[in-house]
Residue frames as a rotation matrix with the C-alpha (Angstrom) as fourth column:
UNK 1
0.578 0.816 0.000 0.00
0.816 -0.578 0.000 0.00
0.000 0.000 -1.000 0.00
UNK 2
-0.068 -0.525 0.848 1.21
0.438 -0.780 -0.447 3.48
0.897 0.341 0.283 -0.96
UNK 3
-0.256 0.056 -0.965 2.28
0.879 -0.402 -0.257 5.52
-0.402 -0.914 0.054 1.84
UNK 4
-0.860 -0.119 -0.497 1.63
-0.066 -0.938 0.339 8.91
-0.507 0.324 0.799 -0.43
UNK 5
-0.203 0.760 0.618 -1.42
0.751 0.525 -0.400 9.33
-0.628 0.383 -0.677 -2.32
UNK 6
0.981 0.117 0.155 -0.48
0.183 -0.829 -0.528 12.61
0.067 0.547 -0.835 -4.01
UNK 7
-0.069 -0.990 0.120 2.44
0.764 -0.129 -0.632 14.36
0.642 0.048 0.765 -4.79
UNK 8
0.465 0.186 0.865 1.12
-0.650 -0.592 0.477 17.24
0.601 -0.784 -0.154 -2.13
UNK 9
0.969 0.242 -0.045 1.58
-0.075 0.464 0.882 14.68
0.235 -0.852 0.468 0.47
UNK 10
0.644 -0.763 -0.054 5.29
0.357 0.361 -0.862 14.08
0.677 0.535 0.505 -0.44
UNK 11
0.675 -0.042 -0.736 7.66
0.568 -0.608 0.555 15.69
-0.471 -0.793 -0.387 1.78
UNK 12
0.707 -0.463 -0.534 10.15
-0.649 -0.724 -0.233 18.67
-0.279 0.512 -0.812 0.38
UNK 13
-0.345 -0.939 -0.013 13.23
-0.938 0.345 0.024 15.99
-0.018 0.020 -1.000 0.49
UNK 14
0.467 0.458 -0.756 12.61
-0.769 0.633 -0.091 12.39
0.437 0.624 0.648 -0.62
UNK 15
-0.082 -0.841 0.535 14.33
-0.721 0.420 0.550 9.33
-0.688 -0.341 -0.641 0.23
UNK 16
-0.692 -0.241 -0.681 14.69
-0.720 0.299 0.626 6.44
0.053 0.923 -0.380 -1.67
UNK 17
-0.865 0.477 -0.156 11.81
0.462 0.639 -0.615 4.54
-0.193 -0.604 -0.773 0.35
UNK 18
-0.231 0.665 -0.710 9.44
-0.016 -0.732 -0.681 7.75
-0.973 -0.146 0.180 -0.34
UNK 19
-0.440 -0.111 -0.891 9.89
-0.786 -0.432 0.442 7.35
-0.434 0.895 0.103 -3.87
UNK 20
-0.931 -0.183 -0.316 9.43
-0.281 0.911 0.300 4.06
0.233 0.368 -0.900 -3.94
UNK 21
-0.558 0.807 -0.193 6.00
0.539 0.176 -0.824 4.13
-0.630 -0.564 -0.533 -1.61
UNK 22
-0.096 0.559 -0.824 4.73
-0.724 -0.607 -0.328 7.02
-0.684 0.565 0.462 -4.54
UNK 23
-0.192 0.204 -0.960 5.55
-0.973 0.092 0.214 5.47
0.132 0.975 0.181 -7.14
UNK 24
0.623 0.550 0.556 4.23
-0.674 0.738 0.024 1.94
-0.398 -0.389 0.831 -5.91
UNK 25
0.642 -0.344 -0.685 7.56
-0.435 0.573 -0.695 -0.09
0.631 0.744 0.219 -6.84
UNK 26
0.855 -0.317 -0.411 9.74
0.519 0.507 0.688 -1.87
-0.010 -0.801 0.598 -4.34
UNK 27
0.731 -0.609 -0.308 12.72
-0.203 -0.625 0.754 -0.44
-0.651 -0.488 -0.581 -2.74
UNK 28
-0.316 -0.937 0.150 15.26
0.177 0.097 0.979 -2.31
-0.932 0.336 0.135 -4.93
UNK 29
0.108 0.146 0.983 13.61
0.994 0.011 -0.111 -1.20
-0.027 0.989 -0.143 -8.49
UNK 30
0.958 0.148 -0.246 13.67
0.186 -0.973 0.138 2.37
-0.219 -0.178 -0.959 -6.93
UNK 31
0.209 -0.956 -0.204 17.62
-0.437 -0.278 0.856 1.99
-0.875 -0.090 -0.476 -6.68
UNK 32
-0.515 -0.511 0.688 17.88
0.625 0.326 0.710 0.33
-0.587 0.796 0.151 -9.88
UNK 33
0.794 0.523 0.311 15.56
0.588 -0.790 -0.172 3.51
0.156 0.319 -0.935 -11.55
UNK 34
0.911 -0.325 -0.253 17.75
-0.158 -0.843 0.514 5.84
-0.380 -0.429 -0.819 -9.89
UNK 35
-0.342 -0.919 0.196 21.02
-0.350 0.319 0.881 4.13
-0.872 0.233 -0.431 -11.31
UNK 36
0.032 0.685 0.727 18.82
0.903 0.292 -0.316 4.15
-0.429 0.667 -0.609 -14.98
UNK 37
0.620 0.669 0.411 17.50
0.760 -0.641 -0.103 7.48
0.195 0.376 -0.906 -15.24
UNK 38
-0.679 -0.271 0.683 18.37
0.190 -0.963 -0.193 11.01
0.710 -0.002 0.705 -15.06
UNK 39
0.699 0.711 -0.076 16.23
0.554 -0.471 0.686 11.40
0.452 -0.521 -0.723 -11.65
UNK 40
0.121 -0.485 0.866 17.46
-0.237 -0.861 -0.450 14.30
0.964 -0.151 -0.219 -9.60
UNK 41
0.638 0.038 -0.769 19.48
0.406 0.832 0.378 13.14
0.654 -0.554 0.515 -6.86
UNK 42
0.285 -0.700 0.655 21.74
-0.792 -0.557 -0.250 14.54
0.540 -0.447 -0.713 -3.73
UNK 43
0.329 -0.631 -0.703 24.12
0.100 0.763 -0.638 12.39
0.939 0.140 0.314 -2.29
UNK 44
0.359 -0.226 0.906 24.75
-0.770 -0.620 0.150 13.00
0.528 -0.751 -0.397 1.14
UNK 45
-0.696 -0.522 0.494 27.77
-0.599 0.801 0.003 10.22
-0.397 -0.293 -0.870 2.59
UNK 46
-0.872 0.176 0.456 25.04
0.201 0.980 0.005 6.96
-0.446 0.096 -0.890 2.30
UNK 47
-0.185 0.977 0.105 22.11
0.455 0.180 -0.872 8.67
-0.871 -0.114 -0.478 1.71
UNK 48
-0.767 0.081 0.636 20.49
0.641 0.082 0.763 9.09
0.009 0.993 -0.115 -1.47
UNK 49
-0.167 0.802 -0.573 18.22
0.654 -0.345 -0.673 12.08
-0.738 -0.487 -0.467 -1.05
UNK 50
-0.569 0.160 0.806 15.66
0.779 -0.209 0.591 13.52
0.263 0.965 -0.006 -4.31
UNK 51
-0.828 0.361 -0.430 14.37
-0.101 -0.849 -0.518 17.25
-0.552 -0.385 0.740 -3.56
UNK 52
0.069 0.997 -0.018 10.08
0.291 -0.037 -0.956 17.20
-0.954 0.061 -0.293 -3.95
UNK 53
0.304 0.374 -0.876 10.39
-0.750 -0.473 -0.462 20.15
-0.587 0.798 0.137 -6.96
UNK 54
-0.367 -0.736 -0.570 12.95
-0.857 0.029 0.514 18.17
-0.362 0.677 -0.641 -9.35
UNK 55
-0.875 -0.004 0.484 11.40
0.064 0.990 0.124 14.73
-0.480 0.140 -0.866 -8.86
UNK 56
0.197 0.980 0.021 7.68
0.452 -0.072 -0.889 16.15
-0.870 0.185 -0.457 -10.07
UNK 57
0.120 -0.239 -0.964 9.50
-0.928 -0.371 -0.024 18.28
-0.352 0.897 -0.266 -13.06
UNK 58
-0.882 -0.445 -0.155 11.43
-0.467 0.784 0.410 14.49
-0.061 0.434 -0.899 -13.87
UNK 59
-0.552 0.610 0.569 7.62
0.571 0.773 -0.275 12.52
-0.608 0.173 -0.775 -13.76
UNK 60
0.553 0.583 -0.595 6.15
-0.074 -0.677 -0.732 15.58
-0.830 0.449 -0.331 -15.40
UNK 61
0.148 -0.574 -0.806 8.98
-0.980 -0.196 -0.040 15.25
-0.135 0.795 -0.591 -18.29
UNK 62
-0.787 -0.603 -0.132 8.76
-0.585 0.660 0.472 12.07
-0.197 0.449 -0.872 -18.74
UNK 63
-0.257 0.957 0.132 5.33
0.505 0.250 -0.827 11.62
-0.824 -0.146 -0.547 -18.79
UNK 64
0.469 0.128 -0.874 5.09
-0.681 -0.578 -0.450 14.06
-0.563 0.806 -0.184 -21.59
UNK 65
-0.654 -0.644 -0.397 7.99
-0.756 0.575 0.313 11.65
0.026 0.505 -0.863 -23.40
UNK 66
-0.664 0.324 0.674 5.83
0.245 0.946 -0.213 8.57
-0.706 0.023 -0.707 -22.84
UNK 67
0.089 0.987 -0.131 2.88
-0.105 -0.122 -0.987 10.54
-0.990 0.102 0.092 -24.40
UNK 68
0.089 -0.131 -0.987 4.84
-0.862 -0.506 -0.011 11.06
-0.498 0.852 -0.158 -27.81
């Protein structure tokens, strides 16, 4: 079950667990997405943290790309 149910709900700073609970995919396809794609990502020592705006521009731009 999704812990988010909008992108409102989201918080400002992601983790890789938050992403993974939006977008309804387990924790290890999130890290293999994220090591895929061009999602917007901050590194911080272990953690893997995706600021709210960038990740909604990246599903908003790539959602448009699916559309074509």
């Amino acid at each position: 079950m999704n812990k988010y149910s909008s992108l409102e709900d989201l918080p400002s700073s992601l983790t890789v667990l938050d992403m993974a609970s939006y977008l309804g995919i387990s924790r290890t396809h999130a890290y293999n997405l994220l090591a895929d794609t061009d999602i917007p990502r901050l590194r911080l020592g272990d953690r893997i943290i995706i600021p709210k705006n960038l990740f909604i521009d990246w599903i908003e731009s790539n959602a448009n790309k699916s559309k074509k």
